[in-house]
N, C-alpha and C positions, 0 to 999 in steps of 0.2 A: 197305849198300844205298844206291847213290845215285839221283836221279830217272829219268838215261841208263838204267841195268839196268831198273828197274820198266816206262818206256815199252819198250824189247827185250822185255821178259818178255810184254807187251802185246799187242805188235806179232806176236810169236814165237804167239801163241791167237787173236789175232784181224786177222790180215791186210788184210782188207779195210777195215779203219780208219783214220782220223787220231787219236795220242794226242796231248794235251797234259797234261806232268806237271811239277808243281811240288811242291817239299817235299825234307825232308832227314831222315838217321836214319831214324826209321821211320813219319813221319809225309807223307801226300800228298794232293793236289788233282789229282785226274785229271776230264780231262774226254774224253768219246771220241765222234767224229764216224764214225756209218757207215751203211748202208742196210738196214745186218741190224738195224738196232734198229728199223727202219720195222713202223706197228702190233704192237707190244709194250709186255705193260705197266710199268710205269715198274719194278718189282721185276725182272723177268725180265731186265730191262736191264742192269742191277747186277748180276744174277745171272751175266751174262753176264763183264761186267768183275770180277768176283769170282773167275769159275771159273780167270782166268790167274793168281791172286793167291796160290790154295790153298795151293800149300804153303808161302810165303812167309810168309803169316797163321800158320800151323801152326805155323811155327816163333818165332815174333816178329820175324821182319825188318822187317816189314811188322805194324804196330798200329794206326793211325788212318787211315782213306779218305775220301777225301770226293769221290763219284762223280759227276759231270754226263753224261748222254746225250743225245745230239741225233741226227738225220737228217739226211740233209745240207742239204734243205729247211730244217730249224727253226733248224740253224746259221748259212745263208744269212741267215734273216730276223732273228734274234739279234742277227747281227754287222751289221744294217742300222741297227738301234733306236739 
Protein backbone atom coordinates (compact mmCIF):
# COMPACT_ATOMS: atom_id res chain seq x y z
CA UNK A 1 0.00 0.00 0.00
CA UNK A 2 1.44 3.28 -1.02
CA UNK A 3 -0.08 7.02 -0.12
CA UNK A 4 -1.27 7.33 -4.22
CA UNK A 5 -3.74 3.97 -3.61
CA UNK A 6 -5.02 5.15 -0.04
CA UNK A 7 -5.84 8.99 -1.45
CA UNK A 8 -7.75 6.78 -4.82
CA UNK A 9 -9.27 4.63 -2.18
CA UNK A 10 -10.39 8.07 -0.68
CA UNK A 11 -11.22 9.81 -3.50
CA UNK A 12 -13.06 6.38 -4.88
CA UNK A 13 -15.94 6.99 -1.08
CA UNK A 14 -15.62 10.36 -1.01
CA UNK A 15 -15.74 12.47 -4.16
CA UNK A 16 -16.45 15.41 -3.23
CA UNK A 17 -13.18 16.04 -1.35
CA UNK A 18 -9.67 17.18 -1.42
CA UNK A 19 -7.19 14.30 0.24
CA UNK A 20 -3.92 14.94 1.29
CA UNK A 21 -1.95 11.74 2.15
CA UNK A 22 1.40 11.29 3.45
CA UNK A 23 2.92 8.09 5.02
CA UNK A 24 4.35 4.81 3.70
CA UNK A 25 3.71 0.87 4.58
CA UNK A 26 0.84 1.05 6.55
CA UNK A 27 1.25 4.04 8.30
CA UNK A 28 -0.68 7.62 7.14
CA UNK A 29 -1.45 11.33 7.64
CA UNK A 30 -4.47 12.07 5.91
CA UNK A 31 -5.97 15.18 5.92
CA UNK A 32 -9.42 15.65 4.05
CA UNK A 33 -10.86 18.94 2.84
CA UNK A 34 -14.85 18.81 2.05
CA UNK A 35 -18.34 20.47 2.56
CA UNK A 36 -19.91 17.16 3.60
CA UNK A 37 -17.95 17.49 6.90
CA UNK A 38 -19.66 21.01 7.38
CA UNK A 39 -21.58 20.76 10.95
CA UNK A 40 -20.50 17.32 11.94
CA UNK A 41 -19.11 16.13 14.77
CA UNK A 42 -15.46 15.73 14.82
CA UNK A 43 -16.07 11.61 15.17
CA UNK A 44 -18.50 11.25 12.51
CA UNK A 45 -15.85 13.08 10.44
CA UNK A 46 -13.35 10.27 10.86
CA UNK A 47 -16.07 8.19 10.71
CA UNK A 48 -16.52 9.15 7.53
CA UNK A 49 -12.69 8.99 6.35
CA UNK A 50 -12.67 5.57 8.03
CA UNK A 51 -15.67 4.09 6.15
CA UNK A 52 -13.13 4.24 2.82
CA UNK A 53 -10.49 2.63 4.83
CA UNK A 54 -12.58 -0.52 6.16
CA UNK A 55 -11.34 -3.01 4.53
CA UNK A 56 -7.90 -1.94 4.26
CA UNK A 57 -7.81 -1.73 8.32
CA UNK A 58 -9.42 -5.37 8.15
CA UNK A 59 -6.95 -6.57 6.56
CA UNK A 60 -3.68 -4.74 7.88
CA UNK A 61 -2.66 -2.63 4.98
CA UNK A 62 -3.72 0.12 6.53
CA UNK A 63 -2.58 0.26 10.71
CA UNK A 64 -1.95 3.60 11.91
CA UNK A 65 -4.25 6.87 10.73
CA UNK A 66 -3.91 9.97 11.67
CA UNK A 67 -7.08 11.80 10.37
CA UNK A 68 -7.55 15.89 10.07
CA UNK A 69 -10.92 17.26 8.81
CA UNK A 70 -11.73 20.52 7.62
CA UNK A 71 -14.44 22.54 5.66
CA UNK A 72 -13.41 24.25 3.05
CA UNK A 73 -14.03 27.47 5.23
CA UNK A 74 -11.83 26.15 8.19
CA UNK A 75 -9.09 25.10 5.47
CA UNK A 76 -9.29 28.40 3.96
CA UNK A 77 -8.63 30.19 7.32
CA UNK A 78 -5.98 27.35 8.50
CA UNK A 79 -4.02 27.79 5.49
CA UNK A 80 -4.25 31.80 6.36
CA UNK A 81 -2.70 31.41 9.99
Amino acid sequence: MDAVTVRQLLQDHLSDCEFHVQGEGNHYDITAIGAVFEGLRPVRKQQLVYGALGACIADGSVHAVNIRTFTPAEWQAQSRD
